[in-house]
Phi, psi and omega in degrees: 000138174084358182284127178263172188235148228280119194294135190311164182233135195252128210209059161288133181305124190297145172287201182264214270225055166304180156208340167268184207301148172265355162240166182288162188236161169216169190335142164271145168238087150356093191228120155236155182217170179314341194213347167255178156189110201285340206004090167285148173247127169294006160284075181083014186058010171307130168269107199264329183209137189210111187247167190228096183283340146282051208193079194273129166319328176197166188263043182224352221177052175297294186300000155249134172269132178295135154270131170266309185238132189223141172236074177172166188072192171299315175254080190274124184224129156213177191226135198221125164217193193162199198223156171227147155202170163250021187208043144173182177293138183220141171281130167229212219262013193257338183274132171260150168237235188208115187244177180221019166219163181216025165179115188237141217217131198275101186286133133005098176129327201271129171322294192233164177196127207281104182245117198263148167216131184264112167239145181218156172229075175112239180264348198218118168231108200277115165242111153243144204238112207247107167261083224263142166258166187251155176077035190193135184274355161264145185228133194272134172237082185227160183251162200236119197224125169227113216261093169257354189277187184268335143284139193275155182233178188257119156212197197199130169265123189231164199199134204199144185264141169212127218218172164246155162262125139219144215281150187310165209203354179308068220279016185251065090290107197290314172221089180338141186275148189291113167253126190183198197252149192218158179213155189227105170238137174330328201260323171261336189088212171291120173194133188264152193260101178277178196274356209264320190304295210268003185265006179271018203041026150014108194262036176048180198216151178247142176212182173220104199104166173090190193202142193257155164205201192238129184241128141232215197275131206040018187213145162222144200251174173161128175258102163323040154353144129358146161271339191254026181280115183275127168284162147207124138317111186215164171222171209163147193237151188233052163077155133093056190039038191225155225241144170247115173243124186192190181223102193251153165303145165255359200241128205283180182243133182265152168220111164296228177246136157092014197222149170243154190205192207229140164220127168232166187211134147277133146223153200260119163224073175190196206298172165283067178275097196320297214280292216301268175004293182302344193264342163286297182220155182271178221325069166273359220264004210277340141358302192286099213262131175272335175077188189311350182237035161331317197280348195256331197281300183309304204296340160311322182300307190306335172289315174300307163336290165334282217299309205280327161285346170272355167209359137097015182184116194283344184279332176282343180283335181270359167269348179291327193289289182323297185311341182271267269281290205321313208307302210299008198250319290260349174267315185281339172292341181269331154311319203269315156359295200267343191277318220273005174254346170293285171324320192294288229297310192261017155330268233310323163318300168330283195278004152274326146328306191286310173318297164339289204244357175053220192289330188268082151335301174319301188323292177309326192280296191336326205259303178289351159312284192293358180274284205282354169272329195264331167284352182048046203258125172243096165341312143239060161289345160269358172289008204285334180292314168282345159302294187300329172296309178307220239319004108331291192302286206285339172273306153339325180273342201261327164316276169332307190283315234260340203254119182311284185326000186233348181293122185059030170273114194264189199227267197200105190092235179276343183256074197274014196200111160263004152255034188260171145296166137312155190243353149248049143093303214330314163311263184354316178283324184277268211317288161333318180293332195262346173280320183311306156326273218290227262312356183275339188268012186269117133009091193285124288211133200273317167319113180307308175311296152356301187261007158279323181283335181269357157276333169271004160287316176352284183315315167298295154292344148313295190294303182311291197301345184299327206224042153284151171290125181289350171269301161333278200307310176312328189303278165344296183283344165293304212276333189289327197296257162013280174313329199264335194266323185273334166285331179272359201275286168337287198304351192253082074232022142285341198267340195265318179267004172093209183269154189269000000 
């Protein structure tokens, strides 16, 4: 209560094929480093443009470095902070300040490197200090306050995102990845905040420690507090579809007369990089959202991880993975092996069944009931790999979308980006032959309707699979090869030596 709020940021909707900025601008300031290359505006000291120079847009497009923060166009992202009081004037993020360089560049040897913007009013003079490391996507953000007047004065530091939406429009993304807004507190933990949460008024949460942040797809921006800064996490929308997300001090910072004093902030503006993310903040790492089935998915990343530092090509680290999953399934696939070859022996019994009783369904089931009870046949034991498999299959696919580190990885040949489709079918199509394979090797279904649907899933999943991430389908195809070499193996020596 009595805590003022960060003045609305004027933000008009861009014209149809505008190009300049939609917030005001005052002088650019330049910052590169080994893995960023930066833009500040002496306009509130806002970090206005941000490109990620190992993170190329496409493996069509190496030599552009991906933008994360842009202030202009449709998808306008900037990171905007200041100071609030009430018992004088504070520069925010609408205050220009004054710089006496306009490119400041991380010299060869040196860790970090300092970009100071000066404001001063009266008795009271504001220094912010942007700090960028080398080899690291965090940047220290603090302001240096100095009270030369005769009265002490009060303030409070705040820090904020201001992004635009606009929704994937892709069609080979079977489920789109999540963009919004997220908070992290010691006491709830992880719970993401969407843009649908603040225009709905989202009444914000006060904690102390955790970090709010911006998630898309493989990158997240997030302002860190103190841990030991009581907050408040709040949202707002500021017109023309763009959206505010942030964080203020709730406990003021005093700087008496004649004293100086410090409001600091850390931010993360770069890929989900699993290893960084845990060394920033604690569970920033949870950013990478895998969704319910976390529990399955992360220890597959960690693994695929391994695999991949020991051999160095993430698409042979998802056929080793296949090949361990297959292993660890590898006693309940082989019960169900033998149950669905134990079916192939008493076809013929079956459809002499069929024959038998014709049209009187009761009948017929009465009878392969007792067929498959004197034979010790469990009818559905062959649905038990693919029972075991979807929740694999679907934590594997939230791995493949969600995980930076797979983004533009290449594999063999034609296939440079596994987390794309193929981009000629080939997978898909090897992958239809080898599901097309296993049914001559099923038991075939005495119902006619029946044995027509299961030639046509071949078909249905191929057409499915087209616009799947080409490392999921290797995983798949993979996984069918393996199944196909361990079902025949089973059925050729129950059919040539009896049961087992």
């Amino acid at each position: 209560t009595g805590i003022p709020s960060a003045p609305k940021t004027d933000t008009a909707a861009p014209t149809a094929g505008a190009t300049e900025s939609v917030i005001a601008r005052g002088q650019r300031v330049r910052v590169t480093t080994d893995v960023i290359d930066a833009s500040i505006d002496t306009l509130g000291g806002d970090l206005r443009e941000l490109f990620l120079r190992n993170y190329p847009v496409s493996i069509e497009k190496r030599e552009q470095p991906f933008q994360l923060l842009r202030d202009e166009g449709a998808e306008l992202f900037i990171m905007q902070s200041g100071l609030l009081g009430t018992d004088g004037v504070y520069p925010n993020h609408k205050t220009a300040y004054r710089t006496e360089r306009d490119h400041f560049e991380l010299a060869a040897g040196a860790d970090r490197i300092e970009v100071p913007l000066t404001w001063r009013d009266g008795a009271l003079t504001v220094t912010k200090v942007l700090t960028f490391h080398r080899n690291s996507y965090a940047i220290d953000v603090r302001y240096e306050i100095r009270n030369d007047g005769a009265t002490p004065r009060n303030l409070y530091g705040y820090s904020q995102f201001v992004r635009s939406h606009v929704a994937e429009s892709n069609y080979l993304t079977v489920i789109p990845s999540y963009t919004g807004g997220a908070i992290y507190s010691p006491e709830k933990k992880y719970q993401k905040i969407d843009f649908a949460d603040i225009v709905d008024k989202w009444p914000g949460r006060d904690v102390t420690g955790g970090w709010v942040g911006m998630l898309q797809h493989y990158f997240v921006g997030a302002i860190i507090p103190p841990a030991d800064a009581p907050m408040q996490f709040y949202g707002d929308t500021a017109g023309a579809g763009r959206y505010i997300f942030g964080a203020k001090n709730l406990r003021a910072t005093t700087v008496p007369p004649g004293a100086s004093a410090r409001v600091e902030y850390r931010y993360y503006l770069g890929p989900k990089e699993q290893d960084r993310l845990e060394k920033i903040a604690p569970g920033l790492q949870l950013t990478v959202d895998y969704g319910w089935l976390t529990v399955v998915a992360a220890p597959l990343f960690w693994i695929l991880k391994w695999l991949h530092d020991f051999i160095g090509n993430w698409g042979w680290a998802i056929v080793v993975l296949t090949l361990l999953i297959k292993l660890m399934f590898y006693p309940l696939s082989a019960a169900s092996y033998k149950s669905m070859a134990h079916m192939r022996k008493v076809q013929p019994r079956l459809v002499a069944l069929k024959e038998r009783f014709g049209d009187d369904r009761q009948k017929m089931n009465q009878a392969m009931m007792e067929l498959y009870k004197t034979e010790k046949i469990n009818p559905l034991g062959g649905c038990l790999p693919i029972l075991i498999q979807i929740p694999v299959f679907i934590a594997l696919y939230w791995v493949l979308l969600e995980s930076v580190e797979l983004r533009q990885a290449p594999f063999i040949l034609w296939i440079q980006d596994l987390s794309i489709p193929d981009p000629y079918f080939v997978l898909p199509i090897v992958m239809g032959a080898t599901m097309l394979i296993q049914q001559t090797l099923n038991p075939a279904p005495v119902d006619p309707i029946q044995k027509k649907i299961m030639y046509a899933l071949p078909v249905l999943f191929t057409v499915f699979f087209l616009f799947f991430a080409s490392g999921l389908v290797l995983y798949w195809t993979v996984n069918n090869i393996l199944s196909i070499a361990q079902q025949w193996w089973i059925t050729h020596r129950i059919e040539t030596a009896g049961k087992t």
